[in-house]
C-alpha positions in Angstrom: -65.0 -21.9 18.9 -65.1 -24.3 15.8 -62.3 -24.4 13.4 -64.7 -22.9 10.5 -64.1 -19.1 11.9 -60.1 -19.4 11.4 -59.3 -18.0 8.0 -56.2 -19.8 6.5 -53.4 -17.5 5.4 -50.5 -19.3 2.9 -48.7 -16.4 0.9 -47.0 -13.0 1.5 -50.4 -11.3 0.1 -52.8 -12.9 2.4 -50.8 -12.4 5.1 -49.9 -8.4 4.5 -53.7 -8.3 3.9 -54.4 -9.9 7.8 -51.9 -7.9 10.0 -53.0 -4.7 8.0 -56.7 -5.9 8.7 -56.0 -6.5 12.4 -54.0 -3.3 13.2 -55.8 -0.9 11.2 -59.1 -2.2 13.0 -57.5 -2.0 16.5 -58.9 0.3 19.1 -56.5 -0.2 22.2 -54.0 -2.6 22.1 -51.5 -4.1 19.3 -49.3 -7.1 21.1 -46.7 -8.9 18.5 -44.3 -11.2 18.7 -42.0 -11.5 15.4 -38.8 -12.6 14.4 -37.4 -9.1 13.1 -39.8 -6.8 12.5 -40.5 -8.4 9.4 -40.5 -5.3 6.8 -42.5 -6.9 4.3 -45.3 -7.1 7.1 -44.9 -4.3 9.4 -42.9 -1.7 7.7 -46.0 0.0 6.6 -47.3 3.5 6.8 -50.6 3.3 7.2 -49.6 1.4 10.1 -47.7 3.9 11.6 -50.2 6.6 11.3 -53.1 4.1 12.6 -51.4 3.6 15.8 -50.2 7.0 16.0 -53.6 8.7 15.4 -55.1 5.1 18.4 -52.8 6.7 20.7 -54.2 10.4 19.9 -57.7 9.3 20.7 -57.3 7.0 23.5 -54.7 7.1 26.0 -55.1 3.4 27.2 -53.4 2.4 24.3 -50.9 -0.5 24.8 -48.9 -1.4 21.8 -46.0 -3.9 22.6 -43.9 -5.7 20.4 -40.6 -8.7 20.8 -38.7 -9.2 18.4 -35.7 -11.5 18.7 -33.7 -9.4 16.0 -34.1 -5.7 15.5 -30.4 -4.8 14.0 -31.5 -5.1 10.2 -34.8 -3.0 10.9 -33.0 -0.9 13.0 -30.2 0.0 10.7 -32.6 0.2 7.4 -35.0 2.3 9.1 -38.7 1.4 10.4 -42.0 2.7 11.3 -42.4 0.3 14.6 -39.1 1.7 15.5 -39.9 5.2 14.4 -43.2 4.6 16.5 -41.9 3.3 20.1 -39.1 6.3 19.7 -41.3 8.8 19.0 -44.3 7.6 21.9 -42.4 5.4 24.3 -45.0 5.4 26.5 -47.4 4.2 24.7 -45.6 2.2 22.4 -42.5 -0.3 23.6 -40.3 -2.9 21.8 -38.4 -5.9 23.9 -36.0 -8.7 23.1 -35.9 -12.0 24.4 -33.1 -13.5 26.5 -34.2 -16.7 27.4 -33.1 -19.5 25.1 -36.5 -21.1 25.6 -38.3 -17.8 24.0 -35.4 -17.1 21.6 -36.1 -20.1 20.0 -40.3 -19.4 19.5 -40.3 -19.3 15.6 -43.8 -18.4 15.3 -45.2 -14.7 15.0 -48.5 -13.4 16.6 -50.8 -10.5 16.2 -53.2 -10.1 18.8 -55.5 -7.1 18.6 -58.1 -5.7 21.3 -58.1 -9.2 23.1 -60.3 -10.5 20.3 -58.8 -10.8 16.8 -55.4 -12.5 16.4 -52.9 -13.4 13.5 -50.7 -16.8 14.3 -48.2 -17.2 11.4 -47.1 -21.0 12.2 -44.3 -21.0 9.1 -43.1 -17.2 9.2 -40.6 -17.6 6.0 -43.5 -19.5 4.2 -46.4 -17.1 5.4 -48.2 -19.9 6.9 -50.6 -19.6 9.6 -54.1 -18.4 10.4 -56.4 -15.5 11.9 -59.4 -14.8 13.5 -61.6 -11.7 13.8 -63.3 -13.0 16.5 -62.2 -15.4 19.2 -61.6 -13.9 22.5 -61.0 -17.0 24.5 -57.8 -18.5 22.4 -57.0 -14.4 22.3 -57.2 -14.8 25.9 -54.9 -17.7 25.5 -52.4 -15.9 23.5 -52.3 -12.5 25.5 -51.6 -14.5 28.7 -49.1 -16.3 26.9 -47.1 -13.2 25.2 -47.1 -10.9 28.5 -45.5 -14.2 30.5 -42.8 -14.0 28.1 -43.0 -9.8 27.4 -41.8 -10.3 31.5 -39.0 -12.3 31.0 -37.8 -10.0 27.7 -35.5 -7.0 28.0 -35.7 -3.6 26.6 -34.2 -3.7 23.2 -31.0 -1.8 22.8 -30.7 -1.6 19.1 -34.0 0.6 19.4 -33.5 2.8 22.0 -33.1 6.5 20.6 -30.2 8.3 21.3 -30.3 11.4 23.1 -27.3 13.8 22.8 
């Protein structure tokens, strides 16, 4: 696919404006990988009720997230949290272990195996998307779930039952 259908994101804006694009235009499955949940990015209720009403209406839904640092989001309070508590089954969060992965500084967004967000520079907002590439999505979806396989459950998200 030629470099003309990337759409070049550089600022907190354009980059709110892509993941909100992506997830509230999903129709099965939301895979990210993030650095902590970013709440400027995914701390969003329309989000929440998006992939709340996706799992709903279709119960192939696969929404999967890693994040190398939940505590903040954890502590502060957050709709992905609130959202693989509340549907665990449909909705998961994992950590990674490996140095290797703990040391990925990039975040993606990959939605229905065809649209993707790739935010190169996280703390600058820096990246790119694409509504329509489903052979690099291919690329990044084989890429996340070999390291979603080598991540843990994530213990600072795990509701506590008393």
């Amino acid at each position: 696919m030629d470099e003309s259908s990337s759409i070049l994101i550089d600022n907190r804006n354009d980059c709110v404006e892509a993941v909100k694009t992506l997830i509230l235009g999903s129709v099965g499955t939301v895979y990210l990988i993030t650095q902590k949940l970013e709440p400027e990015l995914y701390n969003d209720a329309d989000i929440y009720q998006h992939l709340t009403e996706l799992v709903s209406n279709n119960r192939k839904t696969d929404i999967r997230i890693i994040a190398h640092d939940t505590r903040v989001a954890a502590n502060q309070g957050h709709y992905l949290i609130l959202l693989t508590q509340k549907l665990p089954t449909f909705a998961k969060i994992r950590t990674t272990v490996i140095p290797a992965h703990r040391n990925f500084r990039e975040s993606w967004l990959i939605a229905d195996d065809s649209a993707f967000v790739r935010i190169r520079i996280p703390d600058r907002y820096e990246g790119y998307y694409e509504l329509d590439n489903k052979p690099e999505c291919k690329t990044y979806r084989e890429e996340f779930l070999e390291i979603w396989e080598a991540c843990e459950p994530d213990q600072n998200t795990r509701r506590l039952s008393l």
